[in-house]
C-alpha positions in Angstrom: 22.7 -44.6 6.2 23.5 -41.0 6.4 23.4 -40.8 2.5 19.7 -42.0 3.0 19.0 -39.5 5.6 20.4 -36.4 3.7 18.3 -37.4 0.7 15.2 -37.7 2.8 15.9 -34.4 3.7 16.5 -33.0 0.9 13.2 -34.5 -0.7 11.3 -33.1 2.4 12.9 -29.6 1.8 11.9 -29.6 -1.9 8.5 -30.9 -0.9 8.1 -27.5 1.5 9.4 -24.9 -0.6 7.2 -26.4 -3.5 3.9 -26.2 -1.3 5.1 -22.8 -0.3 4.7 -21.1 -3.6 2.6 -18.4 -4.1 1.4 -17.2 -7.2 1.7 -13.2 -6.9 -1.0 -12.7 -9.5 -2.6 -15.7 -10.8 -5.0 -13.9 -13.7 -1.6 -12.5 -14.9 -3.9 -8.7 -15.2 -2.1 -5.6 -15.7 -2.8 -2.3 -14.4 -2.2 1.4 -15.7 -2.6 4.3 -13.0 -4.8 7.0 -13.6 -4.1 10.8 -12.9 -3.6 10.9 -9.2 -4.3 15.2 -7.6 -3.5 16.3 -4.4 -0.2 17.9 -5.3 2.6 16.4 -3.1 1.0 13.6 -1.5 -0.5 12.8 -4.8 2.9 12.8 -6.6 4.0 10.3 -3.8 1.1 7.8 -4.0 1.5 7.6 -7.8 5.4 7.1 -7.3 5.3 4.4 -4.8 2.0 3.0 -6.7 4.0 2.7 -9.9 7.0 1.1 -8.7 5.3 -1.4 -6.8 3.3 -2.7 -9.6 6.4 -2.5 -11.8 8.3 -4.5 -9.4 5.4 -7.3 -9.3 5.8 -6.8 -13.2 1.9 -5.8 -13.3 2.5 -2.3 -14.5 1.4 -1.8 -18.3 0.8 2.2 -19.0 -1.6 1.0 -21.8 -3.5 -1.6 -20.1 -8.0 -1.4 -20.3 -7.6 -1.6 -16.2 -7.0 1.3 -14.5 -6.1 2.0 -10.9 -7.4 5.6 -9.9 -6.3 6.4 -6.3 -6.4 9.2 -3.9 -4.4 9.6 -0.4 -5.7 12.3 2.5 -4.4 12.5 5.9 -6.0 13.6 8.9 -4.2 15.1 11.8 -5.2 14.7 15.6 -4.0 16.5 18.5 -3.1 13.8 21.7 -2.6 15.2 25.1 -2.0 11.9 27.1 -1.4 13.4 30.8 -2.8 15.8 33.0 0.5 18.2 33.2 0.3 18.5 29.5 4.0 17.4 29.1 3.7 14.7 26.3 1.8 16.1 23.5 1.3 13.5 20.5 -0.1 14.3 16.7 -1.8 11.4 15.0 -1.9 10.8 11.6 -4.3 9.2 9.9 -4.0 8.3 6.0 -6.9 6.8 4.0 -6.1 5.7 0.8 -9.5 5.1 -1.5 -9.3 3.1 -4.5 -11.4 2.3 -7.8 -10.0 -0.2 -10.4 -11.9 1.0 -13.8 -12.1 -1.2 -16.8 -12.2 0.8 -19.6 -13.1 -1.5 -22.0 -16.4 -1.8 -20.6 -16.9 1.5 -18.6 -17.5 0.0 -15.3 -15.6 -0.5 -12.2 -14.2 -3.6 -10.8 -13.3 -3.0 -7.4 -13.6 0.3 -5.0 -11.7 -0.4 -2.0 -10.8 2.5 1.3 -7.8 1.5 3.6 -6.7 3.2 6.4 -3.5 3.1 8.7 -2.5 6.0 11.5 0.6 6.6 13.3 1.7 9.4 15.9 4.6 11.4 17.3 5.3 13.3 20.4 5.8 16.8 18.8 7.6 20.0 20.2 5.2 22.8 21.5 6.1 25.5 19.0 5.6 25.0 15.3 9.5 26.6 15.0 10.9 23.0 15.6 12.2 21.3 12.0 11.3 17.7 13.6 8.0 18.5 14.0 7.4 19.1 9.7 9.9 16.5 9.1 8.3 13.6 11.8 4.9 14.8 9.7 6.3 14.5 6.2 7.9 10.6 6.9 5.2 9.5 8.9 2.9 10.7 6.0 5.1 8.7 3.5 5.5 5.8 5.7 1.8 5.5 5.7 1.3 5.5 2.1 3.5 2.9 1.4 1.8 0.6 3.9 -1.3 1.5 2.0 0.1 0.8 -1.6 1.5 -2.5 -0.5 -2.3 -3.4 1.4 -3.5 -2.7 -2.4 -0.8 -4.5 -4.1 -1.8 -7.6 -1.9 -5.5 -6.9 -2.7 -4.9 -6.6 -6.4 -5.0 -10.9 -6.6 -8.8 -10.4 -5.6 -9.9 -8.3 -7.9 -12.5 -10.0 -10.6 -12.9 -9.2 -14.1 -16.0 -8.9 -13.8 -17.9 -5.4 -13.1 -19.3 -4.4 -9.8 -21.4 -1.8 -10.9 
C-alpha cells in the first residue's frame, strides 16, 4: 500500500512539473543589439541587454532582428514633511525600445517601459551616498527594464508593424 501511494505521488509530481513548463521563446528568434548612445548609461543597458539574451541563448551578433534601445532617467525632488527633514530624490528610468528587421526594413515591435525608485538623500551634494544611492538605483532600474523586455521578447511577431 505505501508503494502504491509513493508511485501515485510520484506520477502526480511528474504530471505538475510537466504542465509547468514554459517555453522561454517558442519561435526560437534571435536578436543582435544595435549601437546603444548615451555614454555610461548607454554602456550599461547594452551590457545587461547582451547578457540577458545570451543567457536565454537568443543573442546572435549577426541575426536580421535587431534590438535598438535607449535608457534616460529623470530625477524628482520629494520633500514629504512640513519641517523639511526627510528629503527624497526619485528616479525615474524609461527604457524605449524598437525591434528592427532588417531583412525587410521595417520594425516589428516599439515598446517604452518605465520603473522609478527613490532615496532619502543628504542636504549637501558633498555626501558620497548621495552619487553612489543615484548610480545603483539607476542600474537597478535598468535591469528591471531589460528583464520586462526579455519577457516581452516571446510576443514579438515576425511580422512588420509599420
Amino acid at each position: 500500500m505505501f508503494k502504491i501511494r509513493l508511485l501515485i505521488l510520484l506520477l502526480i509530481s511528474i504530471y505538475i512539473f510537466a504542465c509547468t513548463k514554459k517555453n522561454l521563446n517558442h519561435q526560437s528568434q534571435k536578436y543582435s543589439v544595435a549601437y546603444i548612445g548615451g555614454e555610461l548609461d548607454g554602456l550599461i543597458l547594452k551590457n545587461i541587454l547582451t547578457e540577458n539574451l545570451k543567457a536565454f541563448s537568443i543573442y546572435d551578433s549577426s541575426s536580421n532582428y535587431s534590438i535598438q534601445s535607449s535608457v534616460t532617467h529623470s530625477l524628482n525632488l520629494y520633500i514629504t514633511n512640513i519641517d523639511n527633514t526627510s528629503d527624497r530624490q526619485n528616479i525615474t528610468s524609461t527604457l524605449s525600445t524598437k525591434i528592427i528587421d532588417k531583412r525587410n526594413d521595417c520594425t516589428l515591435y516599439e515598446k517604452s517601459n518605465s520603473v522609478s525608485q527613490f532615496y532619502i538623500f543628504a542636504s549637501s551634494d558633498k555626501f558620497l551616498s548621495n552619487q553612489k544611492a543615484e548610480k545603483k538605483i539607476k542600474k537597478d532600474n535598468t535591469e528591471v527594464l531589460v528583464r520586462k523586455l526579455i519577457n516581452n521578447l516571446n510576443e514579438v511577431e515576425t511580422v512588420c508593424v509599420n
